[in-house]
C-alpha positions in Angstrom: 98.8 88.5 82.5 100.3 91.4 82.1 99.4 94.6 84.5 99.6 98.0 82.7 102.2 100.4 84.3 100.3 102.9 85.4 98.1 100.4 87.1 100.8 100.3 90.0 101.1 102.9 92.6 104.2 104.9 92.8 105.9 107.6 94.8 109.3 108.9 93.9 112.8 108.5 94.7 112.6 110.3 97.8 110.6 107.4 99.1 113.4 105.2 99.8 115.6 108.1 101.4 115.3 106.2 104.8 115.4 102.9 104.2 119.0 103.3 102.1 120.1 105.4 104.7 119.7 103.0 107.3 121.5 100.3 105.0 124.4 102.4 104.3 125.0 103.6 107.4 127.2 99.7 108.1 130.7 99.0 108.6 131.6 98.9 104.8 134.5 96.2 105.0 131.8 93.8 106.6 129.3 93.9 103.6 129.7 91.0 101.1 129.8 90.8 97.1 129.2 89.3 94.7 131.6 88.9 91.8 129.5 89.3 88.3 133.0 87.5 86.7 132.9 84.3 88.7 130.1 84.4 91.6 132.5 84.7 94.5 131.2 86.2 97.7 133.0 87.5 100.2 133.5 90.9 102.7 134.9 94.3 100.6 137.7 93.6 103.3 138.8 90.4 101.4 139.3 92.6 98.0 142.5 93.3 96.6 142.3 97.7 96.5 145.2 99.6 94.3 145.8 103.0 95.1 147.7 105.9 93.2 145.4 106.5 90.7 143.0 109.8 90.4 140.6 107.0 92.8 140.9 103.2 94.1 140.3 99.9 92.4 138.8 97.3 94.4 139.1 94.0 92.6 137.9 89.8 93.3 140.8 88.1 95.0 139.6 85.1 92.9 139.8 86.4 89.1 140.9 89.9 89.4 138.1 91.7 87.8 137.1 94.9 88.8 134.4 95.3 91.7 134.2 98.7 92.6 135.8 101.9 91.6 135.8 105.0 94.0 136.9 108.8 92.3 136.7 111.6 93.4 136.6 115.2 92.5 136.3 118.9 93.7 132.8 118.7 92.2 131.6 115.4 93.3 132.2 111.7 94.0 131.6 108.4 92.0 131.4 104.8 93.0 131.0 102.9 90.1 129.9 98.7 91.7 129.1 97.3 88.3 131.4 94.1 89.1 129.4 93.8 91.7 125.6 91.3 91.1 124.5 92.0 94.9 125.6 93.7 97.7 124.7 91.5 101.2 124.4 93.6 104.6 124.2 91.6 107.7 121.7 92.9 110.0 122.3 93.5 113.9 118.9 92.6 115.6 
């Protein structure tokens, strides 16, 4: 059965401030991807990065696709992860 949309309650965007906030605020080299090429996992430390470009390239050590891209600008900054099916954060209890 299908539940109409506005069924659902919703807040904005600015919900989820905190929560993302507390996740990005890791060690990035320790957080794990996923390759959407060929499913490999593994830390962004274990990535092959290329530099000398207007950004970097972060690529799978197993096939060499692109993971991530970082550019950036005077006006602002983009991080494209569309390589990337999840991104895993270890949590420190």
């Amino acid at each position: 059965m299908d539940i109409p949309e506005e069924d659902y309650a919703y807040v904005d965007g600015n919900a989820a401030a905190g929560p993302l906030q507390e996740l990005l605020a890791v060690e990035p080299t320790t957080v794990r991807g996923q390759c959407t090429a060929c499913g490999r996992m593994s830390m962004l430390a274990d990535t092959r990065v290329y530099l000398g470009g207007p950004g970097l390239v972060m690529r799978c050590r197993g096939c060499g696709a692109t993971l991530m891209s970082l550019v950036s600008t005077p006006g602002a900054t983009r991080l494209d992860v569309s390589g990337i099916t999840c991104l895993s954060f270890a949590i420190d209890d």
